[in-house]
N, C-alpha and C positions, 0 to 999 in steps of 0.2 A: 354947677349948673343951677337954676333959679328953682326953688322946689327940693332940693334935696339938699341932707342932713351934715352937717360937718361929717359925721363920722363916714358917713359914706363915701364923701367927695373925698376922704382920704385915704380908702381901697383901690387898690390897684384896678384899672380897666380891663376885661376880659377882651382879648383881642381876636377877629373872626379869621380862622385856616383857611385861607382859600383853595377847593377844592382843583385838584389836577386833573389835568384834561386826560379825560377816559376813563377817570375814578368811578363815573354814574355808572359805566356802563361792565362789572367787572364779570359777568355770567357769559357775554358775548365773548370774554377774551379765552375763558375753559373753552365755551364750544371750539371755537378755531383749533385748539392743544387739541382735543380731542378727536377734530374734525382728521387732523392731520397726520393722527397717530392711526387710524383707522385703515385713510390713504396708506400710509405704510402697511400695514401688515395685510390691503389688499393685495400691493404690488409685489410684497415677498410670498404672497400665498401664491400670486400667477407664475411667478417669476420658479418656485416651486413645483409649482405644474409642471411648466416648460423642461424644467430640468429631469424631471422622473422619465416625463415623454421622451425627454433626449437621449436619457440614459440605456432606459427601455429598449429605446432603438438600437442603442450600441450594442446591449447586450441580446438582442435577438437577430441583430449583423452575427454576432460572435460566435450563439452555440450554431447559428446554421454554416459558420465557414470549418466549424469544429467538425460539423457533422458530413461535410463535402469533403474535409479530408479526412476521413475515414474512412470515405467512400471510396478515395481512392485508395488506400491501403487494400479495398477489398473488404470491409466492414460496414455494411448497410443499414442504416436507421430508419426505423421507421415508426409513426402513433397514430393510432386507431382516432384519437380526438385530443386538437391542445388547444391551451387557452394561456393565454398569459394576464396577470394582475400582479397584485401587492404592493396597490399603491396605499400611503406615498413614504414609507420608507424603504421597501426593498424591491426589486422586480423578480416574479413567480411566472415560470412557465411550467405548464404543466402536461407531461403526455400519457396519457389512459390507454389500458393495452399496447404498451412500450415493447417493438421487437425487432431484432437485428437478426443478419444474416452474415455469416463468417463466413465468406470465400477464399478470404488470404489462406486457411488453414486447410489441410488435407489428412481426412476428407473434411469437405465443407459441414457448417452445422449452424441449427439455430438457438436464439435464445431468446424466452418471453418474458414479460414480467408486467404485472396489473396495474402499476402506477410508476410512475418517472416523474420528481419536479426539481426542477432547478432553479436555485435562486443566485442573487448577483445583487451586492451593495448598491443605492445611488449613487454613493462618491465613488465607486472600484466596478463597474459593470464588465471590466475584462477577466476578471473571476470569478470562475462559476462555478456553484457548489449544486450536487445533486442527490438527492434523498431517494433510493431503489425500495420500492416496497415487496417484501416476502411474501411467495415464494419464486423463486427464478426457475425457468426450465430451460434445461439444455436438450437437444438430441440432433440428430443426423438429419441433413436436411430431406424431408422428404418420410421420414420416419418416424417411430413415436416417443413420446418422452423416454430418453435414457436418463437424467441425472437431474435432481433436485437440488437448488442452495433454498437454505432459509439463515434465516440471522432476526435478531431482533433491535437492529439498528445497522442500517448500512450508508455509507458517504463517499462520495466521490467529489472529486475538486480537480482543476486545471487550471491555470493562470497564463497570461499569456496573449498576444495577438497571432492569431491560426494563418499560417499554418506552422508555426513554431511553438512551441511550449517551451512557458520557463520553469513551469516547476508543475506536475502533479502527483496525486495523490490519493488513499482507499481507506477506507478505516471499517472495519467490521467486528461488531459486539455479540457474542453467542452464536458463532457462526457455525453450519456442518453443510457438510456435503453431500449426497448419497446417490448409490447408484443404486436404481430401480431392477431386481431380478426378475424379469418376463411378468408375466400377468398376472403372476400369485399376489400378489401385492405385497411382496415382500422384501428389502432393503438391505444394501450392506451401504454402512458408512464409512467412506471414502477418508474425510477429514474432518475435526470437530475443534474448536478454538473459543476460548471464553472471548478474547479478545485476538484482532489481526490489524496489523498497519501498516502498509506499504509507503514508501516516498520517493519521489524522484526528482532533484534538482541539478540545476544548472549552478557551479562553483567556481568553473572559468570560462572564458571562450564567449561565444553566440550562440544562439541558436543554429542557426543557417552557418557559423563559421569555425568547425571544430571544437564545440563544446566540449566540455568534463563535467561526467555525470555524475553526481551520488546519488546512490540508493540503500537508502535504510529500510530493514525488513524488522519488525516487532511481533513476537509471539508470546503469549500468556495461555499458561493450559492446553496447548494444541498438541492435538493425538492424529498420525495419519496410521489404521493398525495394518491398511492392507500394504504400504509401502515398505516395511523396513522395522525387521523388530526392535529396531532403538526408538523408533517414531512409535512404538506401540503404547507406551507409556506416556503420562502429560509433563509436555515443555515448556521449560520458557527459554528464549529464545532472541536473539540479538545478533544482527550482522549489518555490517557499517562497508558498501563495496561503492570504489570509484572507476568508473574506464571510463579510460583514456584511448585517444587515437579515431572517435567516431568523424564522421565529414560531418553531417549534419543531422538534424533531426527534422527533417519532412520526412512524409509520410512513404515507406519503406518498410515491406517484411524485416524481422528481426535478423534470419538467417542475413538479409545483404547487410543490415550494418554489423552484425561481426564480421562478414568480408572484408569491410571495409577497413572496420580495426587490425584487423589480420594484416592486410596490405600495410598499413600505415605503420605497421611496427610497436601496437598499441599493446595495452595491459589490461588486467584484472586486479586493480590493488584491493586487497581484502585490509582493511584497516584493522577492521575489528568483527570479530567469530564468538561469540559464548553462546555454548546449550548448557541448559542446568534439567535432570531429569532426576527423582529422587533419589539414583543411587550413584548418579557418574554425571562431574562436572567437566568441558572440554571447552577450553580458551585457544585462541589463536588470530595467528596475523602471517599474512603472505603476499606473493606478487604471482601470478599465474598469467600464461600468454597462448593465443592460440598460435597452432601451425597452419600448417599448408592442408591439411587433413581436413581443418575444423576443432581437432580435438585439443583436447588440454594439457598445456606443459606447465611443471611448477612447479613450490615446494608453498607450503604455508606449516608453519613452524606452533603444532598444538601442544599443549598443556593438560593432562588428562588426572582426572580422580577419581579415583574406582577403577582404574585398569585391570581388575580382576572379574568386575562386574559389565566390562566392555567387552572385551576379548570374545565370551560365550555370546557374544548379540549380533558380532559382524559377520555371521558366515562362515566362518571356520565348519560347522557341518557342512554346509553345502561343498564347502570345497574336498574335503573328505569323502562324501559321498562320489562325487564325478570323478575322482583318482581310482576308487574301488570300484566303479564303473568301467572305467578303462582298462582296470586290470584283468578283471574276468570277463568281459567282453557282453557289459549287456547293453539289453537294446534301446539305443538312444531316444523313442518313443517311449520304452517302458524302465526308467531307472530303477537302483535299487537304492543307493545309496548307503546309509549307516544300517540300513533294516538289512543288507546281506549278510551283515557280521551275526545278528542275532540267528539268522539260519542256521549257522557252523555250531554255537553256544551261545544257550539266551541270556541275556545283558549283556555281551560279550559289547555291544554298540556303547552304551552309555560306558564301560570301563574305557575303551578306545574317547569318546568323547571327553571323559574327563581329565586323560593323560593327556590328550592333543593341548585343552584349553591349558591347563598350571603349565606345562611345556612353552607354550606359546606367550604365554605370558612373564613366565621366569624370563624369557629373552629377552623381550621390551622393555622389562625393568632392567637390563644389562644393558641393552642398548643406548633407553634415554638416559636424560637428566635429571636429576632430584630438584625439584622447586616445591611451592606453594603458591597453591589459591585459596585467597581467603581464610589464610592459616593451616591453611590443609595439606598434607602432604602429596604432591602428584611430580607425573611423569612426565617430560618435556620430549617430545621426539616430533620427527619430519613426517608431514603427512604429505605424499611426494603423487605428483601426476606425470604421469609418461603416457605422451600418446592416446590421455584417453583411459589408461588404466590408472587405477586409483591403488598406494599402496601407505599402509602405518608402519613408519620404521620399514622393515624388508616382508611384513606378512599384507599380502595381496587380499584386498578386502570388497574389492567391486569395479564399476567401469561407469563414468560420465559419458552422457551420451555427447556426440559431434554436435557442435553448435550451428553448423551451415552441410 
């Protein structure tokens, strides 16, 4: 070009990029991304809403059909004040001065408690879990507190579209029981458990169409002292029971549904039985059926360790007592039992006592079977129900009561 240098005119021309349409403008194109991305996570936050409120609803349809059928069982709900929230992941209802009325049960009774909540997933609003706050009061209705539970975590759960359940369930931590002695303010404890867990599911069947139940029962440390001086000492404690034969599970006293099982020709299968107490372990598995009576027919086949340290726990005095009763003719209001023999010659009872139990005991070890639990040497013998009467091997050790 005229005006410039060889040397120049023989570098390369710099050549102009023409700019792409919509290049000016690239701050416009983030807003839109942004704009858009906004849009989004309004409509999943509404969409959010929608769903808690939805769920909400299913789950406060659900503890009120819970709570209707209970009603008819005879089981009356009721709270002083509720309120439901916990949005937005979980729904909370809450009822303040929580209290029911037992009519099914005879005689009738009530039970208070100062806070009840129950909660229920957004994705799962058909099961519902409920948190009892300590302490519980039981008594007669119409009368004053008989019996205190306290626990220091208590859970309840149900699963399920009501009026059937598919599976529920209890869980209690530090738990006891106590029965209030008239107005001294003074207590005897009934039951005490570091831990307690109940379960009950559905394994075959329907609900409504001849279900099989299991029920797991878990114990840790639990001592009942007024019930049974085996129970006087802390347990732990496992039983794994299936029936079979129920029609359904709406809402019915218990005594009709073992009629029912009765009728139908049902069972009690005991899968699995372990108590461990610090001096006597007893394993076992059985089938048991009711009769016509109500009461219990069966054999469940235990495993015992310590049978020397068992034998003195089931009664063996008491039944000695009531034969020396009948022998000399005392009065059925005022026993005498083992203490007659000390009349005649003192300790003459504890020598009688001691000779009954190694006696009683040399037999069962003749009777059962040599095995091991847990490397341990024990006793295998029939733990046999007739009627209701309950027997170890052939020595008679108590009575179950009728189930209807």
């Amino acid at each position: 070009m005229p005006g410039e240098s060889p040397l120049a005119m023989m570098r390369p021309q710099r050549q102009r990029i023409p700019q792409r349409a919509g290049a000016a403008r690239p701050r416009r194109g983030r807003g839109r991304l942004w704009a858009a991305t906004a849009a989004i996570i309004v409509v999943l936050a509404l969409a959010w809403v929608w769903l808690w409120f939805y769920a909400a609803s299913v789950a406060d349809r659900t503890l009120a059909a819970w709570v209707e059928r209970e009603n008819a069982a005879g089981r009356v709900y009721s709270c002083g004040r509720q309120s439901i929230g916990g949005f937005p992941f979980r729904i909370k209802v809450q009822c303040t001065d929580a209290a029911a009325e037992i009519d099914s049960n005879q005689p009738p009774y009530a039970v208070s408690a100062k806070d009840v909540v129950v909660h229920a997933a957004v994705y799962h609003p058909t099961l519902l879990v409920g948190d009892i706050a300590a302490p519980l009061a039981l008594a007669a209705q119409g009368q004053p507190q008989r019996y205190i539970a306290n626990w220091s975590r208590a859970r309840v759960g149900v699963q399920g579209r009501p009026p059937f359940p598919e599976n529920a369930f209890a869980t209690f931590d530090q738990a006891r029981l106590d029965r209030l002695d008239g107005g001294n303010g003074g207590k005897t404890t009934l039951f005490a458990a570091e831990h307690a867990f109940a379960q009950g599911r559905i394994v075959s069947g329907s609900p409504n169409d001849h279900p099989v139940i299991e029920v797991l029962l878990t114990l840790n440390a639990a001592t009942a002292p007024t019930l049974h001086p085996l129970t006087a000492e802390p347990i732990e404690g496992n039983v794994d029971i299936v029936l079979r034969g129920l029609k359904d599970l709406g809402p019915k006293p218990w005594a009709q549904r073992f009629r029912e099982l009765q009728a139908a020709g049902g069972s009690i299968e005991i899968k699995q039985l372990r108590f461990d107490r610090p001096d006597t372990t007893v394993v076992g598995a059985g089938s048991l059926h009711i009769n016509a009576n109500g009461n219990l027919d069966g054999v469940i086949s235990v495993a015992v360790v310590g049978i020397d340290q068992l034998v003195p726990l089931i009664g063996v005095d008491q039944m000695i007592g009531r034969g020396l009763d009948r022998l000399i003719g005392a009065d059925p209001a005022k026993p005498r039992g083992l203490g007659a023999l000390d009349r005649l010659l003192p300790g003459l009872s504890d020598a009688a006592r001691a000779t009954t139990n190694a006696t009683l005991t040399d037999n069962l070890k003749k009777m059962g079977q040599p095995t091991e639990i847990d490397k341990k040497p024990a006793i295998l013998l029939p733990l046999r129900f007739s009627d209701g009467l309950v027997y170890l091997g052939m020595l008679p050790i108590g009575a179950a009561p009728p189930l209807f």
